[in-house]
N, C-alpha and C positions, 0 to 999 in steps of 0.2 A: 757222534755216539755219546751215549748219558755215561754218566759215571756213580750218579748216585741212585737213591732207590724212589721210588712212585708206591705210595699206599693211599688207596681210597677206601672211604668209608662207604657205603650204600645200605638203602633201605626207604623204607614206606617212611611216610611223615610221622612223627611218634615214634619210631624205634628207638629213638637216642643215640643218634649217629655224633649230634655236636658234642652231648657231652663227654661220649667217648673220644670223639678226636682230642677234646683238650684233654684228658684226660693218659691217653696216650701218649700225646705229646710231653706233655709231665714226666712220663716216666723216660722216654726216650733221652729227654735231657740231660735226666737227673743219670743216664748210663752211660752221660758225654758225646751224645750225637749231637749236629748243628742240624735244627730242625727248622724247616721252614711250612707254617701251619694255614692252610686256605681253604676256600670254598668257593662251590659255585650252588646256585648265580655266582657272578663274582660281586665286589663292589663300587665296577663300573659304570660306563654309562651305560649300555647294553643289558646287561645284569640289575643295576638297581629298576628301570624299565620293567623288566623283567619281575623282579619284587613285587613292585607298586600294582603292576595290569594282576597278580596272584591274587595282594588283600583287598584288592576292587572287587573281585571278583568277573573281572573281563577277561573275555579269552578270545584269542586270535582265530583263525583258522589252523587246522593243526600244522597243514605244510611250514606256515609263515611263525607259529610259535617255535616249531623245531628251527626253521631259520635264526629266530632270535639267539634260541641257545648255541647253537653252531658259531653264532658270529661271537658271541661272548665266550666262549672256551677258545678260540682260535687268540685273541686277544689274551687269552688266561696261561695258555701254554708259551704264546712267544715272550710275554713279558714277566712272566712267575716260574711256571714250572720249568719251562725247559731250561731258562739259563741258573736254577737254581739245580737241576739236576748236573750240568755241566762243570757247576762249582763243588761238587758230589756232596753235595746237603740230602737231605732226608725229606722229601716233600708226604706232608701229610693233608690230605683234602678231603674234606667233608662234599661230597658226591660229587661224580665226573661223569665219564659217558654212559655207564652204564643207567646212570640215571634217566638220560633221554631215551636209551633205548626201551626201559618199564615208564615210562611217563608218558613219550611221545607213542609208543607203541599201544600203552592200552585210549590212544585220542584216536586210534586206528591206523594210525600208519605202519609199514612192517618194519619190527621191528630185527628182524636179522639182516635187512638191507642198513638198517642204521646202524647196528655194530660193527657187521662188517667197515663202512665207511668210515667208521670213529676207527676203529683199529688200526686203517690204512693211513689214516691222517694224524693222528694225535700220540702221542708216547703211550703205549699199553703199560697200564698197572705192575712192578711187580707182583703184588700183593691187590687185592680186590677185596676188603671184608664186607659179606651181606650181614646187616645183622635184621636177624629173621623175624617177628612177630605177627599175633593174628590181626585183621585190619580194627576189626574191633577193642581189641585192649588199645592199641596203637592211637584209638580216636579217643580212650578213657585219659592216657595221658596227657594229648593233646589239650583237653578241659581242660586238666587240672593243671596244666602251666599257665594258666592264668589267660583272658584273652578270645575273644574271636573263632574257630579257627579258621583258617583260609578257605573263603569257599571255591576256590579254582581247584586242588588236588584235595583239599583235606575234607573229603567225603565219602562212606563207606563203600556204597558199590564202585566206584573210579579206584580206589586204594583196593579193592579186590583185584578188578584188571590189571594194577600195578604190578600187585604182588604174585599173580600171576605169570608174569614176565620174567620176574627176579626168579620164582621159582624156575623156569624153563630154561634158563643162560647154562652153557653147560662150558667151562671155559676153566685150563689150570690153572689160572693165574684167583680163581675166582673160590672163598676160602667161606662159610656158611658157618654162623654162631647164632645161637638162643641167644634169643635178648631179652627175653623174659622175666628174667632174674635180678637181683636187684644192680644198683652201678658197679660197686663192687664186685660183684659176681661176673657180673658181663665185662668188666673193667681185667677181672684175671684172665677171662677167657680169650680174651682179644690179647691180651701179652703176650701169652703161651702160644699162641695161633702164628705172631711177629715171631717169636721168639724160634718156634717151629719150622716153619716156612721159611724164614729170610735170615736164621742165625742171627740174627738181634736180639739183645740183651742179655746176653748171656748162655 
């Protein structure tokens, strides 16, 4: 049984999921929580894999891409989350399942069979924040951090299907914020959301 709490971030590439996680985390500390802050990919061997085949711009077959991610969060929860939730730490991670289910779902696969299965297998969220935008600002920002963007996801009609998906998850654990605004703004709204939701912070 977990003892402490699961918050994920989610959303389309360009929403600003990282800087709100660190951003989050910031504050959760500064309220005296032991916070433990990750992401997937992760930065394993699976995961970095996983990185490299995105800014190649190589893509697997979908089955065998969702395999990658499966093996790499299975590796992510037995050696990060779960024993950090059993230490009743605060685990904050920039995207989890939900993520494969809007990724791997709009490569075609179905994606309610992949929730479901993440659900059965993996610690569900208590807390899930989507943070919401349209695919096109989402690609404006992505320029302007300087860089490339990934041509494996980071493309508008694919980030349409995505965000498609995200919109469709109808789940309570799963908590919906404008991210359109600037950090600050989407930085209060995601407090008040934690704060609301899971009595954190105060």
């Amino acid at each position: 049984m977990k003892s402490g709490r699961l918050l994920a971030l989610e959303g389309i590439d360009g929403c600003g999921k990282s800087t709100q996680v660190a951003a989050l985390a910031a504050t959760l500390r500064r309220a005296g929580h032991d916070v433990v802050v990750t992401r997937e990919p992760t930065d394993g061997a699976v995961g970095r894999r996983i990185r490299e085949l995105a800014r190649s711009g190589s893509r697997a077959p979908p089955e065998e891409e969702l395999d990658r991610f499966v093996e790499d969060r299975r590796a992510h929860v037995a050696e990060v989350i779960r024993p950090a939730l059993e230490a009743s730490r605060l685990v904050v991670t920039d995207r989890y399942f939900l993520s494969t289910v809007a990724y791997q779902g709009a490569r075609g696969l179905d994606a309610d069979a992949i929730l479901a299965e993440s659900e059965a297998e993996f610690p569900v969220p208590d807390l899930a924040i989507l943070l919401e935008i349209e695919p096109a600002l989402a690609l404006e920002r992505v320029g302007a951090r300087g860089g490339m963007p990934e041509p494996a996801f980071e493309r508008g009609e694919f980030l349409e299907r995505v965000a498609a998906n995200y919109a469709a998850l109808v789940r309570g654990y799963v908590a919906r914020i404008d991210a359109r605004g600037s950090e600050d703004v989407v930085h209060a709204a995601v407090v008040e959301c934690v704060r609301a939701r899971l009595g954190l912070l105060g």
